[in-house]
N, C-alpha and C positions, 0 to 999 in steps of 0.2 A: 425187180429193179425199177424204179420211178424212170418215166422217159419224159423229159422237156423237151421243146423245140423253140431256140432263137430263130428270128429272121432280122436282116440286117444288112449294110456293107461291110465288107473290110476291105482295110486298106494298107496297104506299105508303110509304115512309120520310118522315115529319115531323119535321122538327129547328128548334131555335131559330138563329139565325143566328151567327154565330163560335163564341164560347165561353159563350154568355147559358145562364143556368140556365133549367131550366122556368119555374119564376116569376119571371123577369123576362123571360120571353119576351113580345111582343104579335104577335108572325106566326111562322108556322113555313114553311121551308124544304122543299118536297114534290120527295121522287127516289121509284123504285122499286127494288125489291132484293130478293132471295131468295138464300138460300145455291146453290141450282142452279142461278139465272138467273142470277148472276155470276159462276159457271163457264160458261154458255153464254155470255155476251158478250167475256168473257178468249180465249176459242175459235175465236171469231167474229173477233175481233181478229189471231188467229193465222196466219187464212186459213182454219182448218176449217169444213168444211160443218155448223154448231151450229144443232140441233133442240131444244126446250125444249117440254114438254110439260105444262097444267096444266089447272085449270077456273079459268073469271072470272064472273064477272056479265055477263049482257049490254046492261051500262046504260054511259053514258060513261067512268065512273072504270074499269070495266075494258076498258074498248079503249083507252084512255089507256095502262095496263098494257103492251097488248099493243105498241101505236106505239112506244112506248119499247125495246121490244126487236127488232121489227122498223128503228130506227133503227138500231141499231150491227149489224144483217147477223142475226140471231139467223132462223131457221124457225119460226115462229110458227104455221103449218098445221095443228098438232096439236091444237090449245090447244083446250079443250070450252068453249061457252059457258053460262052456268045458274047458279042459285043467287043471294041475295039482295045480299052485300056483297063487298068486297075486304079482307081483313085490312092492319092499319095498327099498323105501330110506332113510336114517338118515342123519339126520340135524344140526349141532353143528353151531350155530350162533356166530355171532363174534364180535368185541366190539372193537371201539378204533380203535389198529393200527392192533389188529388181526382178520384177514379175517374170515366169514363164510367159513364152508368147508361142502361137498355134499357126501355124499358116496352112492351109489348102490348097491341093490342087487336082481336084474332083470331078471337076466339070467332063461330061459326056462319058462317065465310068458305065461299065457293063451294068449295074447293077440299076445305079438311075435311068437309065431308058427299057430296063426292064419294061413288058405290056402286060396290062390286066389281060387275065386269061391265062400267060404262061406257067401256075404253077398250083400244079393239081391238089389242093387243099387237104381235100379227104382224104389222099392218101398219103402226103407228110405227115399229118396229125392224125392217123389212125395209131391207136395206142399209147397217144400220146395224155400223159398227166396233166402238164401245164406249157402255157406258148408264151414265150417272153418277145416284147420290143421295145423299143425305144420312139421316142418324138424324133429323132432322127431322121429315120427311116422316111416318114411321109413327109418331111421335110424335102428332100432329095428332089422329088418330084412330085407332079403333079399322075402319073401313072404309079408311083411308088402308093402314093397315097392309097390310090384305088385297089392298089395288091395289097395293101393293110386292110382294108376293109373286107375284104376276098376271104382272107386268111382269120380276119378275126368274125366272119358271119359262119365258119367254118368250125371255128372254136367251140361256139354258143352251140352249133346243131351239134356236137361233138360230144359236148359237155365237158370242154377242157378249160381249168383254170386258164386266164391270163392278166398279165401282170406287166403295166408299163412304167418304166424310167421319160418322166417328162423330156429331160433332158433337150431345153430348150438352146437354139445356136442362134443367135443374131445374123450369122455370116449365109446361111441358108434360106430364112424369111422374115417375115414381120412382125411383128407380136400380134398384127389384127389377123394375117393367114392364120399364126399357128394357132391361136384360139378358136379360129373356124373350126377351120380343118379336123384340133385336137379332140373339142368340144365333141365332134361325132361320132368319132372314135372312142372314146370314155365310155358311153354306154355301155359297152361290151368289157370293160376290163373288171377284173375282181379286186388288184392290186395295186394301188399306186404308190408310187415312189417318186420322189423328188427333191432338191436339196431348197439350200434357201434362198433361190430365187426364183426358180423356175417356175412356181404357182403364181409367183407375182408376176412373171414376163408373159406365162401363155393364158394365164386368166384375169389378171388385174388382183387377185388375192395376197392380202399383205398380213407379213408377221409383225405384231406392233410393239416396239419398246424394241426392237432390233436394229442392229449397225453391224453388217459383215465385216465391212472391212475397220472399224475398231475393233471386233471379234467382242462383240457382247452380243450374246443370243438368251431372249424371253421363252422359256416354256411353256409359259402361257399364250406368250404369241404363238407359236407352232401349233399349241392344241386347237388353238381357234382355225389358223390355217386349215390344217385337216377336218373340223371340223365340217367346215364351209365346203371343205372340195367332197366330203362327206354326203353332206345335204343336196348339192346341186347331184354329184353324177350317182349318190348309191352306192359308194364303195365296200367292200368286204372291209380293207385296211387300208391305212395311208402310213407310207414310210419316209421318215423327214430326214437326211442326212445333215447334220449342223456341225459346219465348219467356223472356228473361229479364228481367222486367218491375224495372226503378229507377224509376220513375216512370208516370204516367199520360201524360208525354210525351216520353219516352223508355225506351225497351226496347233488348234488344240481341233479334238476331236469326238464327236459322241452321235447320237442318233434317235429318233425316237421312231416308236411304234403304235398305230391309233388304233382300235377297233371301233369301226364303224356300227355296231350293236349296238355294244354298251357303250360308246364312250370313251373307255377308259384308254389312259395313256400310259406306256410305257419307254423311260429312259435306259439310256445303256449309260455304261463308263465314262468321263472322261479321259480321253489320253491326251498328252502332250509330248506331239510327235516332231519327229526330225524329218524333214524329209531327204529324201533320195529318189523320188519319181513319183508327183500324184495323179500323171496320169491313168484312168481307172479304177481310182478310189471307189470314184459312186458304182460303178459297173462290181466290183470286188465287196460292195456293201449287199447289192440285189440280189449275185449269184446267193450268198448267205443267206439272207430274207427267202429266197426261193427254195431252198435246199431247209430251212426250219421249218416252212411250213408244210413241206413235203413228210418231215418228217413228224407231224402234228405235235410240235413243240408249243407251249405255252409263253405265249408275247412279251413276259420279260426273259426269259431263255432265249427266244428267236433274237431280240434285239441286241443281245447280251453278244451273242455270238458273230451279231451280222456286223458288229459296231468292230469287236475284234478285229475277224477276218480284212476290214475296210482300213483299220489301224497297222497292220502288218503290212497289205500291198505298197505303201507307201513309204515303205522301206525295200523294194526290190525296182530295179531296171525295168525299163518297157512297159507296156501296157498288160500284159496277162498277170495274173496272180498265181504267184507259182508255190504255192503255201498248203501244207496239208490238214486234214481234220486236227490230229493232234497237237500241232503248233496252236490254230485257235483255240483250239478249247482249254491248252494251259493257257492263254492269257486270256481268256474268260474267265479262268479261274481263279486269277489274281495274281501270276506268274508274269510280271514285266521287268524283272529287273535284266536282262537282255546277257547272262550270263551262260559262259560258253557251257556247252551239251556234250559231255563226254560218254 
C-alpha cells in the first residue's frame, strides 16, 4: 500500500447553519479541516495508507481534532501534542450574487509556534511514497517555515515525492514574503498545484486573456502559466485548478495537467456545478492528482479523475471529501446526470 505523509494545521471549522449570515446566526455548526488534513482524508478514502502530521494542544478540543481524523482511517501517530489552543475558522457561506466570507482566528495555535527541531523527519517519512503541503503552512510562521524546510530537505535525502498546493492567503502574508519564502521551498517539490491566482499572488505569473471573476479562462494562458513556473523551479508537473465563478452558487469547473518534459497539456471535463460547500475543492482536486499519480496513471486519466473527484466535494457539507473511488470514476466516466443509485 502507497503511504503519503500531509503536514499542516488543522482547525475547528464553525459555521452558522444552512445559509444564516454571521449575525443571524445563534449556534454554529463545528467540523474540522485543514487544507492538508483534507488531502489526508480524500487519501484515506482511496485506500492509501494517509499519515497527517501536526501539533495540537493536549486538552480535549485537540484530541477531538485528532478522533476526527483517526475516524475516516487518517495515521494520526505523528501528531505532537503541546501548546495552548487549536486555531478556529468561521464560515458564513454565500448564495447567489453574495460571496462566501472566511474569518480566522488562529493566532498563537499549537501548531504555529511549533520549533524547528521538534519533529523527527526521518522517521515520519520513512516509508513514506510521497509528502504533501501546502503555502499555508509556512505561512503561519516564521518557525513553521523552517519545519517545512526540515521536512522537505528530509524528503529529498529520502527520495520521497513531494507535491505542493500554493494555496496563497492574503490574511497570513505578503505577496513579497510569500514569494521569498515560497520561492525556496520549490526547489525541492516535484508537484505543483495551484489555482488561478495563486501563481500570480506568490510569483507575479499571469494567466493572459483570463477574468475569474467573469468566469472566462484562456488555456493557453494556463499552459504559459505552468510553463513559466516550469522553467523557473524544474517541476515534474504543474496542476491548474480553473474555476469559472457566475455566481457564488454556481461555478463552472475543470482542470489542467502540465508535464513538465514534454510540455504537453492536459484538460479534464467541464462541469457546471451547484454548489453546497466549496470549501476544499482545490485540497479534494490534490488528494486526486496525488492518488493518480501514485497510481502511474497517464495525465489525461490523472486530470480526468482529479477534476471529478474536485467536482463532487462541492456538493457535500464541510471541508473533508467524503466521496469514494467509485463515485469518481462514474462521473469520469461520463455519468452526471445525478440520478438516484438503487
Amino acid at each position: 500500500m502507497k503511504r503519503v505523509v500531509c503536514f499542516g494545521e488543522i482547525m475547528m471549522r464553525l459555521n452558522p447553519k444552512s445559509y444564516l449570515r454571521f449575525l443571524q446566526a445563534s449556534e454554529f455548526e463545528a467540523s474540522y479541516a485543514g487544507g492538508e488534513a483534507n488531502v489526508a482524508v480524500s487519501l484515506a478514502h482511496f485506500g492509501v495508507n494517509a499519515a497527517y502530521v501536526t501539533k495540537v494542544p493536549s486538552h480535549e478540543i485537540g484530541q477531538s481534532a485528532v478522533n476526527e481524523l483517526r475516524r475516516f482511517g487518517v495515521d494520526t501517530s505523528g501528531i505532537l501534542r503541546g501548546g495552548e489552543r487549536l486555531g478556529i475558522y468561521f464560515v458564513e457561506k454565500g448564495a447567489s450574487q453574495r460571496a462566501s466570507k472566511v474569518i480566522y482566528d488562529r493566532a498563537h495555535s499549537a501548531i504555529m509556534e511549533a520549533k524547528s527541531g521538534e519533529f523527527d523527519w526521518e522517521t515520519l517519512l520513512k516509508g513514506a511514497d510521497w509528502f504533501h503541503f501546502t503555502g499555508i503552512t509556512p505561512a503561519l510562521s516564521d518557525n513553521c517555515a523552517q519545519v517545512c524546510k526540515e521536512a522537505l530537505a528530509s524528503a529529498k535525502k529520502l527520495g520521497v515525492l513531494v507535491s505542493c498546493d500554493l494555496n496563497y492567503r492574503k490574511k497570513l502574508w505578503s505577496r513579497e514574503k510569500a514569494g521569498q519564502v515560497m520561492g525556496e521551498l520549490m526547489s525541492s517539490v516535484d508537484v505543483c498545484i495551484a489555482n488561478e491566482e495563486d501563481a500570480a499572488d506568490v510569483f507575479g505569473i499571469r494567466a493572459a486573456d483570463t477574468d475569474i471573476n467573469a468566469g472566462a479562462l484562456s488555456h493557453e494562458g494556463y499552459i504559459s502559466v505552468a510553463k513559466q513556473l516550469t522553467d523557473r523551479f524544474g517541476f515534474q508537473k504543474v496542476a491548474v485548478t480553473l474555476r469559472g465563478s457566475i455566481s457564488a452558487s454556481d461555478n463552472n469547473w475543470s482542470g489542467m495537467l502540465y508535464d513538465g518534459k514534454s510540455g504537453a497539456a492536459s484538460f479534464g471535463p467541464d462541469y457546471s456545478v451547484r454548489i453546497v460547500d466549496r470549501v476544499g475543492g482545490g485540497d479534494s482536486f490534490g488528494a486526486a492528482l496525488i492518488y493518480s499519480q501514485l497510481e502511474g496513471w497517464d495525465d489525461q486519466k490523472a486530470v480526468n479523475f482529479a477534476v471529478a473527484a474536485s467536482c463532487l466535494k462541492h456538493t457535500i457539507e464541510h471541508d473533508f471529501n467524503i466521496i469514494g473511488l467509485a463515485e469518481i470514476e462514474a462521473l469520469a466516466a461520463g455519468n452526471a446526470s445525478g440520478r438516484v443509485q438503487r
